[in-house]
C-alpha positions in Angstrom: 173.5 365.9 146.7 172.6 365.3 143.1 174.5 362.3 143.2 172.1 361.2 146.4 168.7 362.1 144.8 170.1 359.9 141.7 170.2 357.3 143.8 166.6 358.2 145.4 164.9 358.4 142.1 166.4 355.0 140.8 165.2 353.7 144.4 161.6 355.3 144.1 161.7 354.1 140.4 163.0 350.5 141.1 160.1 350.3 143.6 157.8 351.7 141.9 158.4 349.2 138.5 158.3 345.9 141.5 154.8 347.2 142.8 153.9 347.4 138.8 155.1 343.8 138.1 153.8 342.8 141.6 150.1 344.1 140.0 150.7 342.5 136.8 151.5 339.1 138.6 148.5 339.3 140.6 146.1 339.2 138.2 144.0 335.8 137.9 144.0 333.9 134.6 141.6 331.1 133.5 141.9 329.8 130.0 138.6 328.9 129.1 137.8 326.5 126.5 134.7 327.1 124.3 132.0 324.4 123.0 131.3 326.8 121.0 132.4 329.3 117.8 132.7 332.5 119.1 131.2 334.1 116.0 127.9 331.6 116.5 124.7 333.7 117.5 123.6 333.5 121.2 125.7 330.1 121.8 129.2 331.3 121.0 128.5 335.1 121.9 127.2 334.9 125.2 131.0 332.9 125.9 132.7 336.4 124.8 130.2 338.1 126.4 131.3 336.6 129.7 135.0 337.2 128.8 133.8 340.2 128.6 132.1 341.0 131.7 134.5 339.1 134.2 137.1 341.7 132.7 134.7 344.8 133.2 133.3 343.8 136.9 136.7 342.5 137.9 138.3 345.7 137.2 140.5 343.7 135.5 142.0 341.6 137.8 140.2 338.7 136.7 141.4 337.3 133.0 139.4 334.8 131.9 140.0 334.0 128.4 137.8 332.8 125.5 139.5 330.0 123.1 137.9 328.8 119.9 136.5 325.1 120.2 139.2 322.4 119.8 141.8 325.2 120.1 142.8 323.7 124.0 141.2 320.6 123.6 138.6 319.0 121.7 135.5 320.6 122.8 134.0 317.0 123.7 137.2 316.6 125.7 136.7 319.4 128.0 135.1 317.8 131.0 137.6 315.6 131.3 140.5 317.9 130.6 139.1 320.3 133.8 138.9 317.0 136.1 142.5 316.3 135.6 143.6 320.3 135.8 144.9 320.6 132.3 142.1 323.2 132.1 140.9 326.0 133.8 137.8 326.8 132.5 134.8 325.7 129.9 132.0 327.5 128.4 129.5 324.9 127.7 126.2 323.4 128.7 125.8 320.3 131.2 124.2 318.4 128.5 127.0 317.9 127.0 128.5 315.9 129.9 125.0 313.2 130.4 127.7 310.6 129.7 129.4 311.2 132.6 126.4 311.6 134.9 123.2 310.7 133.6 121.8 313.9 136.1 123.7 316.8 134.7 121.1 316.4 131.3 118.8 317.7 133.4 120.4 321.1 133.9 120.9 321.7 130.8 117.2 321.1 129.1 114.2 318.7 129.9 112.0 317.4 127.8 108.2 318.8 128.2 110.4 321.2 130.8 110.1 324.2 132.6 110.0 327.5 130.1 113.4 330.0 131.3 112.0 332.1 134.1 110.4 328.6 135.7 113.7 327.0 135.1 115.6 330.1 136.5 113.3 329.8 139.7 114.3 325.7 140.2 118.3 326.1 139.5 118.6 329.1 141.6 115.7 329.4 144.3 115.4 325.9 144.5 118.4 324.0 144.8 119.1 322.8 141.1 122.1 324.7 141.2 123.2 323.5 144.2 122.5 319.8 143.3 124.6 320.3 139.8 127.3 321.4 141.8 126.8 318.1 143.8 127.2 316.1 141.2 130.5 318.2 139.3 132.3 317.9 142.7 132.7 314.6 142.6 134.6 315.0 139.3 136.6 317.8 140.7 134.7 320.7 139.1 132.7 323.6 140.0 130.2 325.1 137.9 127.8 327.5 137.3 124.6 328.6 135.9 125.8 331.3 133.1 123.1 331.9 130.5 119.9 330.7 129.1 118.5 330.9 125.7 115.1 331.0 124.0 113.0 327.7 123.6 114.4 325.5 120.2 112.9 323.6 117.2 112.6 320.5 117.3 113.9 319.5 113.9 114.5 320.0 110.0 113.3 317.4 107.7 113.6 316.9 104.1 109.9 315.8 103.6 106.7 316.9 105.8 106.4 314.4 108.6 103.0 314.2 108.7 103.2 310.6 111.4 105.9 309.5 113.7 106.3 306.3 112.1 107.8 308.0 109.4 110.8 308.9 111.9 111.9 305.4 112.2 114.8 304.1 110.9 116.0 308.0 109.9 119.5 309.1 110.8 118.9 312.2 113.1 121.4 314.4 114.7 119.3 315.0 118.3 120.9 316.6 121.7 120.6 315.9 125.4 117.6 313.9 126.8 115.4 314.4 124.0 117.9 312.3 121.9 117.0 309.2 124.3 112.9 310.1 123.4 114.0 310.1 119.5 115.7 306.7 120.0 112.5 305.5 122.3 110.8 306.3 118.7 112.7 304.8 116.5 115.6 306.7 115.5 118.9 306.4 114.8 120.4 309.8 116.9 123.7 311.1 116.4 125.3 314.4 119.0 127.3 316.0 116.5 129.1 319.5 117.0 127.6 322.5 115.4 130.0 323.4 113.2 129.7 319.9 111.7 126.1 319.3 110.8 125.4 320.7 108.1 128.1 318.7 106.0 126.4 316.1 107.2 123.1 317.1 106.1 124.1 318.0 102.8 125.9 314.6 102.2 123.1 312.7 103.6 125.3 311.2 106.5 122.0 312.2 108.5 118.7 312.6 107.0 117.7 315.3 109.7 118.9 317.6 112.3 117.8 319.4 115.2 120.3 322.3 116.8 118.9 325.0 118.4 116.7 328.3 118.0 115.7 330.3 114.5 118.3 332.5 114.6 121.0 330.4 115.5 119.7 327.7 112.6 119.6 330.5 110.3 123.0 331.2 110.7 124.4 327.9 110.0 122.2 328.0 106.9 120.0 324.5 107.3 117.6 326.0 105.0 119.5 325.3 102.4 119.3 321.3 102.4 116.1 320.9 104.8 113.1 322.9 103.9 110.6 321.5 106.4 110.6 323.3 110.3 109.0 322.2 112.8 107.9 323.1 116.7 107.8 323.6 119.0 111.0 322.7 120.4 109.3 320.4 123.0 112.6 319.0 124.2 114.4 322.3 124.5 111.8 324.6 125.8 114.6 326.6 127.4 118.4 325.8 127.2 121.2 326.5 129.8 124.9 327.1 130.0 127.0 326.9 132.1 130.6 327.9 133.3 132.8 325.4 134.2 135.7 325.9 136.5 138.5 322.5 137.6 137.5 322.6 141.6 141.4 323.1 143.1 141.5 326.5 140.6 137.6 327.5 141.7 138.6 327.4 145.3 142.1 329.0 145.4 140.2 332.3 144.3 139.5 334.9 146.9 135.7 335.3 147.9 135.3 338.7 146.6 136.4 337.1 142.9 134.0 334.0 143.4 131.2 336.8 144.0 132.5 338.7 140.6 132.8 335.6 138.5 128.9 334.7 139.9 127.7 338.1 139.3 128.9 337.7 135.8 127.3 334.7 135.3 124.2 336.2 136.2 124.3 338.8 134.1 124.9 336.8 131.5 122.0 334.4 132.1 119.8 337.7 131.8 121.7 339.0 128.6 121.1 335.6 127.0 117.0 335.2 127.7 116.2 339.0 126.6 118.8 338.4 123.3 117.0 335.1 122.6 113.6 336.5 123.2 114.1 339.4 120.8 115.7 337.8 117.7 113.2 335.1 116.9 110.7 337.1 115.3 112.7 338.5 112.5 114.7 335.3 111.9 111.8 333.5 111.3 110.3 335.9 108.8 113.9 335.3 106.8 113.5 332.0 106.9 109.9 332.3 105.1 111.4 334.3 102.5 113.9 331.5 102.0 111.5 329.0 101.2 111.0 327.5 104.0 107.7 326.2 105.4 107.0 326.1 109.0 105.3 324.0 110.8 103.7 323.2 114.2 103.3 319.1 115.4 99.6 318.4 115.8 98.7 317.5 119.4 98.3 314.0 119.0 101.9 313.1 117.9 103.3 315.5 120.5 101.0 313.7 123.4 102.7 310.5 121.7 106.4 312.2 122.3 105.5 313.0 125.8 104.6 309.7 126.8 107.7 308.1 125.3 109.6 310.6 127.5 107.7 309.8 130.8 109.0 306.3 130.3 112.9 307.2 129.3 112.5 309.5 132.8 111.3 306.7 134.5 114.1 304.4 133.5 116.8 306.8 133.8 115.3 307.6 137.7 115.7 304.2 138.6 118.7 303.4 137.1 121.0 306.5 138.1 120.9 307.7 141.9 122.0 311.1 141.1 119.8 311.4 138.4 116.5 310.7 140.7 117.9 313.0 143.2 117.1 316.0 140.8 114.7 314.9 138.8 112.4 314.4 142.3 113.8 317.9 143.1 112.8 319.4 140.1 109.4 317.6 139.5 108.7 318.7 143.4 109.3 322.0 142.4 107.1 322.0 139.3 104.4 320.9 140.6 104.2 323.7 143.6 105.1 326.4 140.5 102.0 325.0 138.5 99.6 326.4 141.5 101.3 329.9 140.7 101.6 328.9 136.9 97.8 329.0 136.8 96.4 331.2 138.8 99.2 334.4 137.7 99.4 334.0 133.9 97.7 334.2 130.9 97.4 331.4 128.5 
């Protein structure tokens, strides 16, 4: 008899340690690429944040793991790297990718755009989402709205700019749509990586920059070469990331772990707009201590900004199908939320 419940126990035990590995197998792993330093306010954050969350509302089934930009593949590689399978997963924002399709720039940030909570309303009310995802599956990828951040600055200069004319001929790192305005006005525009700007700055590879919000330029210390700061950020009035998934991996996942992964996403969309909204204020008053001096564009020059982008718009809407497709949708859109716009807020 004790010889038979030996053998029980090493059968209960033997099953017991294959249903363990079974659970172990079964859990779902995305590697997922970062544009972004994960110790970067807001930008690389809100990626571990998401690791984060997916882990939490997943119970853990779902793994989907932060890496370091350049740590996979270049960070500027990752679009194509998820096309071709060789990775899962990217934390980015679809601005990033206007070289591939002119139309994903305008799910990232427009120029003279919609503020978060108008933006929020067109990418997931009214069919911005769904026209992104139009465009990324021809390309093999699915992704999502993940997060949104405060509206930006719209640069750091050396000298007061007091007329655009003095922009011309001046080496400018500039992002997304609003780099095609800058060029419209005479710059020279560069998309360089965050972690490389400000070596850039300081060795006067580029006479200005523009990257993101107060708190975020604050961190990567600007202030230091460029004490001139202007807004508002009339190119970036809200920004959005995104999670991007390679479209065979997005579609062997269960429903219920699409839903989780979606959920996450939007909760990280509203972690990002309520961080954003509350860290301005006191970043801004360090940045006055600092020296810096703070300035708003007068009118004129930004009416003279907003007319150069109507015309890049213009040209990109009738050059690029896909493009016109949302930038109709949107403008559509924007025009039916200015009735509302008007009537229900203060200004």
């Amino acid at each position: 008899m004790p010889g038979l419940m030996r053998v029980a126990c090493a059968l209960t035990l033997g099953a017991t340690l294959a249903l363990s590995a079974g659970v172990a197998d079964a859990k779902t792993k995305l590697k997922m690429g970062s544009a972004f330093p994960s110790k970067l306010v807001q930008l690389g954050s809100l990626g571990k944040q998401l690791e984060a969350t997916v882990d939490s509302v997943s119970g853990g089934e779902i793994e989907l793991k932060f890496y370091e930009p350049g740590a996979l593949v270049p960070a500027l590689e990752m679009f194509d790297a998820i096309k071709a399978g060789a990775l899962d997963a990217a934390w980015s924002t679809p601005g990033y990718w206007q070289g591939k399709e002119p139309a994903l720039a305008l799910f990232s940030a427009v120029p003279f755009g919609p503020s978060a909570g108008e933006y929020a309303g067109w990418l997931l009310n009214g069919g911005g989402q769904e026209l992104m995802q139009k465009v990324y599956a021809k390309h093999n990828i699915h992704s999502m709205i993940c997060g949104v951040i405060a509206p930006e600055a719209s640069g750091w200069f050396r000298e007061e700019i007091t007329s655009l004319d003095q922009l011309k001929g001046k080496k400018m790192r500039f992002f997304g749509l609003g780099a095609k305005v800058m060029q419209r006005l005479g710059v020279d525009t560069q998309l360089l990586a965050g972690a490389d700007i400000y070596p850039a700055l300081e060795r006067g590879t580029i006479d200005a920059t523009e990257y993101s919000m107060p708190a975020i330029d604050l961190d990567l210390g600007f202030y230091q070469v460029a004490k001139h700061y202007y807004f508002p950020g009339w190119h970036q009035q809200s920004t959005v990331f995104e999670l991007m998934v390679n479209l065979e991996k997005w579609n062997e996942l269960s429903d219920v772990q699409k839903a989780q992964i979606e959920t996450a996403c939007l909760a990280n969309f509203t972690i990002g707009l309520a961080e954003g909204e509350a860290i301005q204020g006191k970043a801004l008053k360090e940045l006055k201590e600092k020296g810096v001096t703070i300035h708003r564009w007068p009118q004129e020059i930004l009416d003279q900004i907003e007319t150069a982008w109507n015309e890049v718009a213009a040209e990109n809407a009738a050059e690029d199908a896909g493009f016109k497709e949302a930038w109709d949708s949107l403008q559509a859109f924007r025009a039916e939320y200015k009735v509302w716009n008007d009537l229900g807020y203060l200004k």
